[in-house]
N, C-alpha and C positions, 0 to 999 in steps of 0.2 A: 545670731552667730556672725559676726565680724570676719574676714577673710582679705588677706591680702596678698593679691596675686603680684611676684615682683618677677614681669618678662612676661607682657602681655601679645605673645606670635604665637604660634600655631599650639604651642600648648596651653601657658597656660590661660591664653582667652579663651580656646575652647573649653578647657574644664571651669574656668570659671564661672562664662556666661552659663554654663548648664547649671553651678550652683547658684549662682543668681537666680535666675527663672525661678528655683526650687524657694525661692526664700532668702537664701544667704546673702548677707550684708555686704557684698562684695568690691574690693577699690582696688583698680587696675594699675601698674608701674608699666611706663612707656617711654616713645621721646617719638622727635622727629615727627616728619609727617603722618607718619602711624597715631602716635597721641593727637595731631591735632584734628584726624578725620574721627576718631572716636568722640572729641569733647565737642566736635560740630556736627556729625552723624552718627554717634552712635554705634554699638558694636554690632555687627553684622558675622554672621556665620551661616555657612554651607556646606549640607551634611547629608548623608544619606540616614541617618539617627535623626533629620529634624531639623529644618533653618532654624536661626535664631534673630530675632533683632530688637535689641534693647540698647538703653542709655545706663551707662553706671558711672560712678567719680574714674575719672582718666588721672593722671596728672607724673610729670618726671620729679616730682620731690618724694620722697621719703615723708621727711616730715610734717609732708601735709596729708598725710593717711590716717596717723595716729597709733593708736595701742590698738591689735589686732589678737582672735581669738586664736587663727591658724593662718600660719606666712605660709602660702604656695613659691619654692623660689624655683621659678620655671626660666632662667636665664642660663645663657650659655657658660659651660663649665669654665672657661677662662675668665668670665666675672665674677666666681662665687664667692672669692676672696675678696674684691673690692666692695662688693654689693653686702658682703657680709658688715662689713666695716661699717656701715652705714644704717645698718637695722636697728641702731638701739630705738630710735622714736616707737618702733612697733611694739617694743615690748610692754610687758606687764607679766608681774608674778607667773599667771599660768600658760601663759604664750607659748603656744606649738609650733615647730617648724619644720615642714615636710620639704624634702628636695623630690625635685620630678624632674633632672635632668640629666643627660650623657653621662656616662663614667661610673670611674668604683668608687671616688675619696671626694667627691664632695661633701657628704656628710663628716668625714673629718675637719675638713678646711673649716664649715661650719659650725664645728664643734669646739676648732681650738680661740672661734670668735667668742662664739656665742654660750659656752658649756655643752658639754654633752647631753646633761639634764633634759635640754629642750630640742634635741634632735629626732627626727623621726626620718628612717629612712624610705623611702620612695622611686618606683619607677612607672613611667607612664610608655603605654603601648598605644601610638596613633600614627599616624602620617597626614598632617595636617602642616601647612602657612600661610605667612601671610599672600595671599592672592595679590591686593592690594591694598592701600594705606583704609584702615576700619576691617577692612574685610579679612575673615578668614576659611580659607577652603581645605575640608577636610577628605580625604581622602579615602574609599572604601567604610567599612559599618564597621571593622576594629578602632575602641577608645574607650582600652582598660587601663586603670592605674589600681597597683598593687603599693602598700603601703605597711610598716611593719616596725615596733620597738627594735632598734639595733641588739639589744641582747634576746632577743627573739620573747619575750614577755607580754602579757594579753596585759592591756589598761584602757583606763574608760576613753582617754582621750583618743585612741585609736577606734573603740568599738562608737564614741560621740562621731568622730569624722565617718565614717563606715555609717551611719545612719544616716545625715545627712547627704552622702553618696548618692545611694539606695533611692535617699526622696525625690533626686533632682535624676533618678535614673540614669547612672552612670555606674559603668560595669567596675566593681570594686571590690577587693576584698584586700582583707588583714592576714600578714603573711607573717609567722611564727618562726622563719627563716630567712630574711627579707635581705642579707648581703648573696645569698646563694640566687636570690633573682635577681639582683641587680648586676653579679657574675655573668649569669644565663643571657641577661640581655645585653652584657660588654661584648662578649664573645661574637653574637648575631650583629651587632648593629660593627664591630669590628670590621666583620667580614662585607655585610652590604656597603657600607660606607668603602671602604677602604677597595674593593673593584668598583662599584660605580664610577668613585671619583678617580683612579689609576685608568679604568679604563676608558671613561667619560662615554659610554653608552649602557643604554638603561637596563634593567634587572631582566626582561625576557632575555635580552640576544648575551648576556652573559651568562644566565640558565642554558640557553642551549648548545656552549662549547664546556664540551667536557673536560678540557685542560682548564678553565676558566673557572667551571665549579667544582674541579678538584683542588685548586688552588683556597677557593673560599672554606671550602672544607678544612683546609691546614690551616687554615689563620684559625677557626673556630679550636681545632687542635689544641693550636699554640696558648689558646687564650683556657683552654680547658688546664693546660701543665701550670701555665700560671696561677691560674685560682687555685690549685691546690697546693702549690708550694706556700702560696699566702693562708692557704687554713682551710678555703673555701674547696669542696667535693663537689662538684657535678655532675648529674647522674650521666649514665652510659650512654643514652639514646641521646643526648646534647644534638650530635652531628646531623645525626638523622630527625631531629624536631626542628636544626633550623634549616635546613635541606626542606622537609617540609610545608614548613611556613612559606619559606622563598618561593614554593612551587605555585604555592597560593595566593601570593600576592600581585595585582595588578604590572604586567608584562613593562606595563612605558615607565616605572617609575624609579627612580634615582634614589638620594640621600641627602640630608641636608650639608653635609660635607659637600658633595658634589656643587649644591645649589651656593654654596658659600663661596666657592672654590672661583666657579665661573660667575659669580658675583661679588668681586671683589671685596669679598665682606670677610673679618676676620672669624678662620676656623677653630675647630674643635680638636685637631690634630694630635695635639699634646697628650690633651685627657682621654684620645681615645687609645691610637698606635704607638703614641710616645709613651703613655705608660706602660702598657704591654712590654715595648722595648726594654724601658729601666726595669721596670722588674724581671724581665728578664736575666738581663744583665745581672740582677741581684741578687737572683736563686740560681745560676750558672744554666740557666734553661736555653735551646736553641732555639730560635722563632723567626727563622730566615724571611717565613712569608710577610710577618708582621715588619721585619726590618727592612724590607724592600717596599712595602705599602708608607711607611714612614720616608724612607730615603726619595721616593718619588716626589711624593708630598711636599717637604720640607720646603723646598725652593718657594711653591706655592703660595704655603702659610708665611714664608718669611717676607713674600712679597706684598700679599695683602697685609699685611700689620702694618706697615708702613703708613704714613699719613696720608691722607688724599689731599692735593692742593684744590 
């Protein structure tokens, strides 16, 4: 089984090195000094699931991957459109192509490239990056991805990928609803993303102000009115599942918005709060938290896009 992982950082080198190990034929899409510590040492992973360290094909071309069984496209949602543009080498007739990253409409972008035929929609649950150039450090023992036919229909190529999950022991399953998870996790990573980075300190000391997490609460709200003016139902306990989770998860840690934000590195903003916004705007919905998470932001994101000298 062929696999090509394209946006080899905290996700998808983690899931891929796991299917590698498992077997799978796996070629990584990189750049910069990330690729070149991978094609001099190798891919390195830290985990509480299990280090990892092996050697797999590295390389920033496309077309030196080739024709691939299943495209992982684990790159930031503001590439999906360009990186789409440039997948035709991977293909072949029965070519799969899961997204596992931020947002609700990458699998369209992908779709209006590549056909819908070959879309699989996809979301991945971890908190992992890159640590440093090869290295990836994953954070806590959650490193689920949920995976699913857009018209919610069981076929082999989904229940093929879901075995080889399974082999390389990777928490996976095939979801018969897969845009109502990828809603669920708009909504939650909305809200962590969008106070961490607003508030720029970490997930405990914003758990424990209660204006702080009644705020985060509204934005999940806000994002719960929008899925379902788009079609997408949410179940009730939303708030309270991702309240939950939040309660669970490690006090010090942040968001990759955040880590982007004060790393000069261009963010996810658009695909996360900006869309909330427009569609907003779209279905005449109010979502003052999300437009204030956005309005803060923007300066940010419009500074980091910018070129670096």
């Amino acid at each position: 089984m062929k696999i090509a992982v394209l946006g080899a950082g905290g996700v998808g080198a983690y899931f891929g090195g796991r299917l590698a190990k498992a077997g799978a034929d796996v070629h990584l899409l990189a750049r910069g000094t990330h690729l070149r510590a991978l094609i001099e040492r190798g891919l390195r992973v830290r985990s509480a699931n299990g280090n990892l360290e092996l050697r797999l094909p590295a390389t920033d071309r496309i077309e030196d991957i080739g024709p691939a069984d299943y495209v992982l496209v684990c790159v930031k949602s503001l590439e999906t459109e360009s990186v789409a543009a440039r997948m035709k080498p991977l293909l072949h007739d029965g070519t799969t192509v899961i997204s596992l990253q931020n947002g609700v409409d990458n699998e369209e972008k992908l779709a209006r490239v590549l056909g819908s035929e070959r879309i699989v929609g996809g979301v991945a649950f971890i908190m992992s990056t890159i640590s440093e150039p090869g290295t990836i450090e994953h954070v806590g023992p959650l490193a689920r991805i949920v995976f699913g036919e857009m018209d919610g229909s069981r076929s082999d190529r989904t229940e093929s990928f879901l075995s080889l999950c399974k082999e390389a022991q990777i928490d996976a399953e095939v979801s018969s609803d897969i845009r109502s998870v990828l809603w669920n996790k708009f909504s939650f990573i909305c809200a962590l993303a969008g106070m961490t980075a607003t508030v720029r300190l970490p997930l405990g000391e914003i758990r424990a102000s209660s204006e702080a997490l009644e705020m985060a609460k509204n934005i999940v709200r806000e994002v719960m009115a929008i899925a379902a003016a788009e079609g997408v139902t949410l179940p009730p306990d939303t708030v309270d599942k991702a309240v939950g989770l939040a309660m669970k998860m490690d006090p010090g840690i942040f968001s990759s918005l955040h880590y982007d934000m004060t790393q000069g590195k261009p963010m996810e903003l658009e695909a996360l709060h900006g869309t909330a916004v427009r569609l907003a705007h779209k279905h005449g919905i109010n979502a003052p938290m999300c437009e204030a998470v956005y309005a803060i932001l923007k300066p940010w994101a419009m500074r980091n896009a910018k070129p670096r000298s």
